[in-house]
N, C-alpha and C positions, 0 to 999 in steps of 0.2 A: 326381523333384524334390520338393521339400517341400512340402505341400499348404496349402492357405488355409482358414482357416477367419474370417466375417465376422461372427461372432457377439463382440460387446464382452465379457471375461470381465476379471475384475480382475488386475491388473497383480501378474506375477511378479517383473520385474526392474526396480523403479522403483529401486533404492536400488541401491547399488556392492556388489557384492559381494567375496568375498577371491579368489574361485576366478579371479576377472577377470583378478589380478596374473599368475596361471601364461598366458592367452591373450596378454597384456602382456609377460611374460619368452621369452618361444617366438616370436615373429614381429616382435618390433622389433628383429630383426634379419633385415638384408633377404637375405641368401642362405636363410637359412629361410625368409621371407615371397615370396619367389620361386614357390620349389615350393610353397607355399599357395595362390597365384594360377595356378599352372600344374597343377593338382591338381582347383582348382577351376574352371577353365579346358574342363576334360573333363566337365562336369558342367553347366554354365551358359554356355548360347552365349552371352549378354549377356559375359562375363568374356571368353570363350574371344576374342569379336572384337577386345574392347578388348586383350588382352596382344599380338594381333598388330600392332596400331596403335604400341606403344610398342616403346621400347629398353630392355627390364628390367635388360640390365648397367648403367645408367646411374641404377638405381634410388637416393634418397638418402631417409633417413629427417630430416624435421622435427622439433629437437629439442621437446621438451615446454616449451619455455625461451621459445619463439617464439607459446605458445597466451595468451590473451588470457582466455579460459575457466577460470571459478575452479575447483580443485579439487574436481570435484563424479562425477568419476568418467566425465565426459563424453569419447566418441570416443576411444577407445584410441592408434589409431598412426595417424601422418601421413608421407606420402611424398610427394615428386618424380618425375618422371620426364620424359627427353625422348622426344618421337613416333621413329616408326623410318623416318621419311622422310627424315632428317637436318636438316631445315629446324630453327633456333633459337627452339623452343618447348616449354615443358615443361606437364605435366598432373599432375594432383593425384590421390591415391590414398588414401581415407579407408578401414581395416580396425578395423571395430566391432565386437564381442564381447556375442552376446544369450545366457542361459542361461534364460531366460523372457519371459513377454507383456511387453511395454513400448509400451502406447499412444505413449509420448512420445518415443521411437524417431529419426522421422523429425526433429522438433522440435528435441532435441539435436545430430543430423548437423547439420541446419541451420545453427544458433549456431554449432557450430566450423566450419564451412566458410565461413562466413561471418568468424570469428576469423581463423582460422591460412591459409588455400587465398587467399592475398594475393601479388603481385609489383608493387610502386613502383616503377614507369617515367614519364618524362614521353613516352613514346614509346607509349604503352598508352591506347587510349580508355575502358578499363576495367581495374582490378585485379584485379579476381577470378580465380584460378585455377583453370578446367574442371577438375571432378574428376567419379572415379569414385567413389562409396562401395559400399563392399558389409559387409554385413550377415553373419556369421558366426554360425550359430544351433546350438544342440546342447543344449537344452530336451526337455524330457517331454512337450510337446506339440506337433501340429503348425500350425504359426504361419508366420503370412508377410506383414508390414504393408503390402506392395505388394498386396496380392491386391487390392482393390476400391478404389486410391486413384484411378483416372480416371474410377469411376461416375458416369454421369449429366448428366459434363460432354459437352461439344462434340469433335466430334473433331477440330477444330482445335487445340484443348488438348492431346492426344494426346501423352502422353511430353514434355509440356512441365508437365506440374502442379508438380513440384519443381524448383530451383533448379538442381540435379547431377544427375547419372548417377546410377543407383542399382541393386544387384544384393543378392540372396538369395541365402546358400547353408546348407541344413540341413547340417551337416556328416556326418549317416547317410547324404546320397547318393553322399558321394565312397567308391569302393569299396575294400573291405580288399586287396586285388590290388595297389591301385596304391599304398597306404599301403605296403605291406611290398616294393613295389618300388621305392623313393621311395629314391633316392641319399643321402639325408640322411635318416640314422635317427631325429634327432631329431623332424622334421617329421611321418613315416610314425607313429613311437610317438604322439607329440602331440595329432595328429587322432585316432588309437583310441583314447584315452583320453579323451577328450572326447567320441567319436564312443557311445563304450559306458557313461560314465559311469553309464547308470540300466539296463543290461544285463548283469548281471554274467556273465550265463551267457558270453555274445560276448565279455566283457573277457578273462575266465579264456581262452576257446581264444585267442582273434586276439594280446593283446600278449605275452605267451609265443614268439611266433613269433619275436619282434625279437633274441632273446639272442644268436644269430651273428651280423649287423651289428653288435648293443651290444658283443658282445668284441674289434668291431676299431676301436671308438673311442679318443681317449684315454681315459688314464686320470681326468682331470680333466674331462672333459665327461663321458663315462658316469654317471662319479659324482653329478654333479651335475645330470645329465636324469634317476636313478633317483630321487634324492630331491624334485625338482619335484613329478615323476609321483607318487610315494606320499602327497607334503603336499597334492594336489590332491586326488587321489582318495577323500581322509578323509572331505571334504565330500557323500559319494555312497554307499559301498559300505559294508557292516558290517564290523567286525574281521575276521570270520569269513573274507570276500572278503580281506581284508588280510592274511591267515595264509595263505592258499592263494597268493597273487600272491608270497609269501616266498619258500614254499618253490618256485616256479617257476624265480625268480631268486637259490635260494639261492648258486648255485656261484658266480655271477657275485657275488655283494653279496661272499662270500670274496675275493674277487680286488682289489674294487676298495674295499670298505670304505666302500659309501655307506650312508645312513639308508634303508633299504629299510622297507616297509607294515609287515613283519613286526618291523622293530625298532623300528617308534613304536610299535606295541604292544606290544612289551616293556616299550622305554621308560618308556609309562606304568603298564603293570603295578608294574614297579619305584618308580616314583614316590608310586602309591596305596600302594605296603605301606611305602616311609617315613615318608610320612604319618601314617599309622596307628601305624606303630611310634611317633614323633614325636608325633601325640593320646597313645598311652597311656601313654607316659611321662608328659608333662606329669597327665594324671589321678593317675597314681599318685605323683609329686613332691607334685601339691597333697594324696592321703590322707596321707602321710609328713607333710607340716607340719602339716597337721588334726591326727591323732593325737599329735605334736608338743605341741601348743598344750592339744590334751586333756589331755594327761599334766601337763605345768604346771600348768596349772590348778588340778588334782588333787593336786598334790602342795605345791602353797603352800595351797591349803586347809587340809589336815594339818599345818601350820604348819612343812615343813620350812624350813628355813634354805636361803639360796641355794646354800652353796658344798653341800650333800648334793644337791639338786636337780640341780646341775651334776654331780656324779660321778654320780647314776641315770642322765641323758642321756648319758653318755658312755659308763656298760656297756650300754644301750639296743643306742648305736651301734655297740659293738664286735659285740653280737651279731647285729644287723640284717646286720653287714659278713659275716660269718660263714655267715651263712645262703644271700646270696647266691652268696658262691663256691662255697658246698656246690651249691649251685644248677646 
Protein backbone atom coordinates (compact mmCIF):
# COMPACT_ATOMS: atom_id res chain seq x y z
CA UNK A 1 0.00 0.00 0.00
CA UNK A 2 1.09 3.54 -0.36
CA UNK A 3 3.29 4.58 2.41
CA UNK A 4 2.95 7.86 4.77
CA UNK A 5 5.27 10.05 4.97
CA UNK A 6 4.65 12.99 8.02
CA UNK A 7 7.05 15.24 7.29
CA UNK A 8 5.17 18.86 5.73
CA UNK A 9 6.90 19.30 2.25
CA UNK A 10 5.41 21.97 -0.17
CA UNK A 11 2.33 21.35 -1.90
CA UNK A 12 2.47 19.67 -5.37
CA UNK A 13 -0.91 19.70 -6.28
CA UNK A 14 -2.45 23.03 -4.91
CA UNK A 15 -3.52 24.32 -8.20
CA UNK A 16 -5.88 22.10 -11.09
CA UNK A 17 -3.96 20.71 -13.12
CA UNK A 18 -4.82 19.76 -17.09
CA UNK A 19 -3.84 16.07 -16.64
CA UNK A 20 -6.85 16.06 -13.90
CA UNK A 21 -9.47 16.45 -17.02
CA UNK A 22 -8.09 12.71 -18.46
CA UNK A 23 -8.80 11.23 -14.48
CA UNK A 24 -12.30 13.33 -15.08
CA UNK A 25 -12.98 11.93 -18.65
CA UNK A 26 -12.16 8.02 -17.67
CA UNK A 27 -14.35 7.52 -14.55
CA UNK A 28 -17.29 9.81 -14.78
CA UNK A 29 -18.48 7.30 -16.25
CA UNK A 30 -19.68 4.80 -13.89
CA UNK A 31 -19.38 1.32 -15.57
CA UNK A 32 -15.62 2.41 -15.84
CA UNK A 33 -15.64 3.86 -12.41
CA UNK A 34 -17.15 0.43 -11.22
CA UNK A 35 -14.09 -1.51 -12.07
CA UNK A 36 -11.99 1.32 -10.49
CA UNK A 37 -13.70 0.82 -7.21
CA UNK A 38 -13.56 -3.03 -7.66
CA UNK A 39 -9.77 -2.92 -8.64
CA UNK A 40 -9.28 -0.90 -5.85
CA UNK A 41 -11.27 -2.90 -3.82
CA UNK A 42 -8.41 -5.66 -3.99
CA UNK A 43 -6.00 -3.43 -2.81
CA UNK A 44 -7.78 -1.45 0.22
CA UNK A 45 -9.90 -3.40 2.51
CA UNK A 46 -11.47 0.00 3.65
CA UNK A 47 -12.92 0.02 -0.36
CA UNK A 48 -13.09 -3.59 -0.51
CA UNK A 49 -15.74 -3.55 2.61
CA UNK A 50 -17.54 -0.51 1.60
CA UNK A 51 -18.37 -2.00 -2.33
CA UNK A 52 -19.87 -5.03 -0.60
CA UNK A 53 -22.31 -2.82 1.57
CA UNK A 54 -23.62 -1.17 -1.75
CA UNK A 55 -25.51 -2.01 -4.92
CA UNK A 56 -22.83 -0.75 -7.53
CA UNK A 57 -25.55 -1.60 -10.51
CA UNK A 58 -27.40 1.21 -9.02
CA UNK A 59 -24.53 3.50 -9.21
CA UNK A 60 -25.69 7.16 -10.50
CA UNK A 61 -23.20 9.98 -11.15
CA UNK A 62 -24.09 13.70 -9.62
CA UNK A 63 -24.19 15.86 -12.25
CA UNK A 64 -21.49 18.89 -11.90
CA UNK A 65 -24.76 21.03 -12.33
CA UNK A 66 -25.95 20.10 -8.73
CA UNK A 67 -22.19 21.33 -7.03
CA UNK A 68 -22.40 24.41 -5.12
CA UNK A 69 -18.44 24.64 -5.25
CA UNK A 70 -17.05 27.47 -7.60
CA UNK A 71 -15.06 26.12 -10.26
CA UNK A 72 -11.85 25.77 -8.62
CA UNK A 73 -10.93 22.29 -9.68
CA UNK A 74 -12.35 20.89 -6.42
CA UNK A 75 -13.53 16.94 -5.87
CA UNK A 76 -13.66 15.40 -9.30
CA UNK A 77 -16.75 13.07 -9.48
CA UNK A 78 -19.68 12.61 -7.38
CA UNK A 79 -21.86 9.53 -7.08
CA UNK A 80 -25.01 7.77 -5.49
CA UNK A 81 -25.54 4.63 -4.70
CA UNK A 82 -28.16 2.39 -2.89
CA UNK A 83 -26.81 -0.13 0.23
CA UNK A 84 -27.21 -3.84 -0.96
CA UNK A 85 -29.46 -4.64 1.66
CA UNK A 86 -32.27 -3.44 -0.22
CA UNK A 87 -33.59 -1.01 2.51
CA UNK A 88 -34.29 2.69 0.81
CA UNK A 89 -31.18 4.38 1.37
CA UNK A 90 -28.55 5.71 -0.68
CA UNK A 91 -24.76 6.62 0.12
CA UNK A 92 -22.50 9.04 -1.31
CA UNK A 93 -19.28 8.31 -3.37
CA UNK A 94 -16.57 11.11 -3.58
CA UNK A 95 -13.57 9.96 -6.44
CA UNK A 96 -10.70 12.56 -6.15
CA UNK A 97 -7.73 12.78 -8.27
CA UNK A 98 -4.17 13.70 -6.32
CA UNK A 99 -0.99 13.82 -8.86
CA UNK A 100 0.94 15.45 -5.88
CA UNK A 101 1.26 16.68 -2.01
CA UNK A 102 -1.93 18.62 -1.32
CA UNK A 103 -1.96 19.69 2.27
CA UNK A 104 -5.61 20.95 1.55
CA UNK A 105 -6.67 17.70 0.33
CA UNK A 106 -8.89 16.77 3.13
CA UNK A 107 -10.15 20.57 3.32
CA UNK A 108 -11.66 20.57 -0.15
CA UNK A 109 -13.40 16.89 0.10
CA UNK A 110 -14.79 18.65 3.03
CA UNK A 111 -16.46 21.72 1.27
CA UNK A 112 -17.95 19.54 -1.44
CA UNK A 113 -19.33 17.03 0.59
CA UNK A 114 -20.61 19.27 2.54
CA UNK A 115 -21.94 21.23 -1.07
CA UNK A 116 -23.14 18.46 -3.30
CA UNK A 117 -23.45 14.78 -0.60
CA UNK A 118 -27.16 16.56 0.33
CA UNK A 119 -30.91 14.77 0.20
CA UNK A 120 -34.02 17.34 1.28
CA UNK A 121 -36.49 15.31 3.10
CA UNK A 122 -38.82 16.53 5.78
CA UNK A 123 -38.58 12.91 6.79
CA UNK A 124 -34.59 13.05 7.35
CA UNK A 125 -33.33 14.41 10.79
CA UNK A 126 -30.44 15.31 8.84
CA UNK A 127 -29.39 15.94 5.20
CA UNK A 128 -26.17 15.04 4.79
CA UNK A 129 -25.40 12.07 2.57
CA UNK A 130 -22.89 9.41 4.27
CA UNK A 131 -20.23 9.15 1.82
CA UNK A 132 -17.15 7.40 1.02
CA UNK A 133 -14.33 9.56 -0.51
CA UNK A 134 -11.32 8.13 -1.61
CA UNK A 135 -8.43 9.55 -2.70
CA UNK A 136 -6.75 8.42 -5.99
CA UNK A 137 -3.05 9.16 -6.00
CA UNK A 138 -0.42 8.47 -8.79
CA UNK A 139 2.41 11.18 -7.74
CA UNK A 140 6.32 10.79 -7.67
CA UNK A 141 6.17 10.52 -4.19
CA UNK A 142 4.94 8.45 -1.60
CA UNK A 143 2.10 10.42 0.06
CA UNK A 144 -0.83 9.52 2.09
CA UNK A 145 -2.79 12.56 4.10
CA UNK A 146 -4.53 10.00 6.29
CA UNK A 147 -1.29 8.60 7.63
CA UNK A 148 -1.11 10.65 11.12
CA UNK A 149 -4.68 12.46 10.87
CA UNK A 150 -5.92 10.78 14.37
CA UNK A 151 -2.44 11.59 16.35
CA UNK A 152 -2.65 12.37 19.58
CA UNK A 153 -6.26 12.62 19.91
CA UNK A 154 -8.50 10.29 22.22
CA UNK A 155 -9.50 7.17 21.08
CA UNK A 156 -12.81 7.89 21.38
CA UNK A 157 -12.15 10.19 18.37
CA UNK A 158 -11.09 7.24 16.70
CA UNK A 159 -12.25 7.21 12.83
CA UNK A 160 -14.45 9.86 13.83
CA UNK A 161 -11.83 13.06 13.12
CA UNK A 162 -13.52 13.65 9.49
CA UNK A 163 -16.92 14.21 8.70
CA UNK A 164 -16.96 11.06 5.86
CA UNK A 165 -15.40 7.97 5.15
CA UNK A 166 -12.30 8.30 3.64
CA UNK A 167 -9.84 5.83 1.76
CA UNK A 168 -6.37 6.08 -0.10
CA UNK A 169 -5.40 4.38 -3.00
CA UNK A 170 -1.68 4.95 -4.63
CA UNK A 171 -2.61 3.71 -7.79
CA UNK A 172 1.08 1.59 -8.19
CA UNK A 173 -0.56 -0.79 -5.66
CA UNK A 174 -3.30 -1.99 -7.81
CA UNK A 175 -1.52 -4.72 -9.89
CA UNK A 176 -0.54 -4.79 -13.68
CA UNK A 177 -2.38 -8.62 -13.65
CA UNK A 178 -5.40 -7.28 -12.81
CA UNK A 179 -5.16 -3.92 -14.96
CA UNK A 180 -4.57 -6.19 -18.20
CA UNK A 181 -7.40 -8.54 -16.90
CA UNK A 182 -9.73 -5.80 -16.38
CA UNK A 183 -12.95 -6.51 -18.66
CA UNK A 184 -12.87 -2.97 -19.62
CA UNK A 185 -9.83 -2.00 -21.59
CA UNK A 186 -10.24 1.28 -21.20
CA UNK A 187 -10.06 1.18 -17.41
CA UNK A 188 -7.00 -1.54 -17.35
CA UNK A 189 -5.08 1.03 -19.96
CA UNK A 190 -6.04 4.04 -17.74
CA UNK A 191 -4.72 3.02 -14.32
CA UNK A 192 -1.23 1.98 -16.34
CA UNK A 193 -0.87 4.96 -17.64
CA UNK A 194 -1.30 6.97 -14.75
CA UNK A 195 0.03 4.14 -12.67
CA UNK A 196 3.68 4.51 -14.86
CA UNK A 197 3.33 8.03 -15.83
CA UNK A 198 6.93 8.75 -14.22
CA UNK A 199 8.20 5.09 -15.12
CA UNK A 200 8.80 4.88 -18.55
CA UNK A 201 10.71 1.83 -18.48
CA UNK A 202 6.99 -0.08 -16.98
CA UNK A 203 5.06 2.12 -19.39
CA UNK A 204 6.96 0.92 -22.55
CA UNK A 205 6.64 -2.98 -21.40
CA UNK A 206 3.01 -2.98 -19.43
CA UNK A 207 0.73 -0.69 -22.00
CA UNK A 208 1.88 -2.37 -25.18
CA UNK A 209 0.31 -5.34 -23.70
CA UNK A 210 -3.34 -3.86 -24.14
CA UNK A 211 -3.33 -3.87 -28.30
CA UNK A 212 -5.45 -7.25 -28.39
CA UNK A 213 -8.22 -6.03 -26.11
CA UNK A 214 -7.81 -2.34 -27.87
CA UNK A 215 -8.43 -4.22 -31.56
CA UNK A 216 -11.63 -5.58 -30.24
CA UNK A 217 -12.99 -2.11 -29.27
CA UNK A 218 -14.98 0.03 -31.37
CA UNK A 219 -13.77 1.84 -33.68
CA UNK A 220 -14.82 5.17 -32.12
CA UNK A 221 -13.76 4.49 -28.46
CA UNK A 222 -10.22 2.92 -29.46
CA UNK A 223 -9.76 5.82 -31.12
CA UNK A 224 -10.45 8.07 -28.89
CA UNK A 225 -8.89 6.15 -25.53
CA UNK A 226 -5.46 6.14 -27.74
CA UNK A 227 -5.60 9.82 -28.13
CA UNK A 228 -6.75 10.68 -24.33
CA UNK A 229 -3.83 8.33 -23.34
CA UNK A 230 -1.09 10.05 -25.65
CA UNK A 231 -2.48 13.94 -24.68
CA UNK A 232 -2.06 12.86 -21.11
CA UNK A 233 1.01 11.24 -21.32
CA UNK A 234 2.81 14.46 -22.87
CA UNK A 235 2.61 15.96 -19.49
CA UNK A 236 5.20 13.12 -18.13
CA UNK A 237 7.35 11.23 -20.75
CA UNK A 238 10.00 12.73 -23.33
CA UNK A 239 9.15 12.61 -27.04
CA UNK A 240 11.58 10.00 -27.21
CA UNK A 241 8.97 7.73 -24.76
CA UNK A 242 6.35 9.20 -27.22
CA UNK A 243 8.07 7.73 -30.51
CA UNK A 244 8.57 4.31 -29.02
CA UNK A 245 4.82 4.07 -27.49
CA UNK A 246 4.05 4.84 -31.74
CA UNK A 247 5.70 2.65 -33.03
CA UNK A 248 4.16 0.01 -30.31
CA UNK A 249 0.83 0.91 -31.45
CA UNK A 250 1.67 1.69 -34.86
CA UNK A 251 -0.50 -1.06 -36.64
CA UNK A 252 -3.26 -0.21 -34.54
CA UNK A 253 -3.14 3.87 -35.11
CA UNK A 254 -3.27 2.35 -39.19
CA UNK A 255 -6.52 0.76 -38.49
CA UNK A 256 -8.06 3.18 -36.47
CA UNK A 257 -6.58 6.54 -37.42
CA UNK A 258 -6.34 8.18 -33.87
CA UNK A 259 -3.80 11.02 -32.79
CA UNK A 260 -1.38 8.53 -31.45
CA UNK A 261 2.20 9.99 -29.09
CA UNK A 262 3.88 9.46 -32.30
CA UNK A 263 1.62 11.77 -34.31
CA UNK A 264 1.57 14.84 -31.80
CA UNK A 265 5.04 14.66 -32.42
CA UNK A 266 4.95 14.89 -35.82
CA UNK A 267 2.37 17.00 -35.46
CA UNK A 268 4.43 19.33 -34.01
CA UNK A 269 7.44 18.70 -35.81
CA UNK A 270 5.32 19.89 -38.90
CA UNK A 271 4.08 22.82 -37.13
CA UNK A 272 7.70 24.31 -35.97
CA UNK A 273 9.02 23.90 -39.79
CA UNK A 274 5.87 26.11 -40.77
CA UNK A 275 6.70 28.38 -38.66
CA UNK A 276 9.92 28.78 -39.57
CA UNK A 277 9.14 28.51 -42.98
CA UNK A 278 6.43 31.36 -42.29
CA UNK A 279 9.33 33.68 -39.96
CA UNK A 280 11.47 33.52 -43.08
CA UNK A 281 9.47 34.39 -45.44
CA UNK A 282 8.14 37.26 -43.48
CA UNK A 283 12.25 38.35 -42.96
CA UNK A 284 12.89 37.95 -46.42
CA UNK A 285 9.35 40.03 -47.78
CA UNK A 286 10.64 42.75 -45.19
CA UNK A 287 14.66 42.66 -47.03
CA UNK A 288 12.60 42.67 -50.61
CA UNK A 289 10.75 46.10 -49.36
CA UNK A 290 13.98 47.31 -47.57
CA UNK A 291 16.03 46.92 -50.69
CA UNK A 292 12.86 48.27 -52.39
CA UNK A 293 12.83 51.54 -50.73
CA UNK A 294 16.75 51.66 -51.01
CA UNK A 295 16.64 51.45 -54.50
CA UNK A 296 14.12 54.65 -54.58
CA UNK A 297 15.81 56.39 -52.71
CA UNK A 298 18.78 55.99 -54.83
CA UNK A 299 17.31 56.58 -57.71
CA UNK A 300 15.14 59.89 -57.09
CA UNK A 301 18.40 61.20 -55.75
CA UNK A 302 19.96 60.79 -59.24
CA UNK A 303 17.14 62.88 -60.11
CA UNK A 304 15.35 60.26 -62.14
CA UNK A 305 11.88 60.94 -63.17
CA UNK A 306 9.10 58.90 -61.69
CA UNK A 307 7.75 57.16 -64.71
CA UNK A 308 12.04 55.68 -65.57
CA UNK A 309 11.94 54.80 -61.78
CA UNK A 310 8.75 52.88 -62.28
CA UNK A 311 10.21 50.95 -65.47
CA UNK A 312 13.78 50.19 -63.32
CA UNK A 313 11.23 48.51 -60.56
CA UNK A 314 9.58 46.72 -63.00
CA UNK A 315 12.73 45.06 -64.92
CA UNK A 316 14.01 44.73 -61.17
CA UNK A 317 10.83 42.63 -60.78
CA UNK A 318 10.99 40.74 -63.89
CA UNK A 319 14.34 39.53 -62.94
CA UNK A 320 13.95 38.84 -59.18
CA UNK A 321 10.80 36.67 -60.87
CA UNK A 322 13.22 34.96 -63.05
CA UNK A 323 15.58 34.13 -60.58
CA UNK A 324 13.26 32.48 -58.48
CA UNK A 325 11.70 29.94 -60.86
CA UNK A 326 15.36 29.17 -62.04
CA UNK A 327 15.39 28.49 -58.33
Amino acid sequence: MGNTDPKTKKDEASEPKPHDAFFRWLFSDVGRLRHLLELSGKVNKDIGEFISEVNLDTLVRIPDSYSEVEETGEADLAFRVEVASGAPLLVGILAEHKSGRDSGTLDQIARYVNSVMKIYSEHRAFSGLPTMAIIFYNGRENWNPLGSIEDRYPSCFRGRILPFACSFVNMVDIPDSDCLACEDTATGMGIIAMKYAYDKENLLQVLPQFKEPLQRMPYDKAACLLAKISIYLKEYVTKDVLKELDMAFVSIGQKYGFVSAGDEFRREIAEARIKARTEEQARAEFERNQDRADTLAILRKMGLSEQKITEVCTELDELQKKRREQA
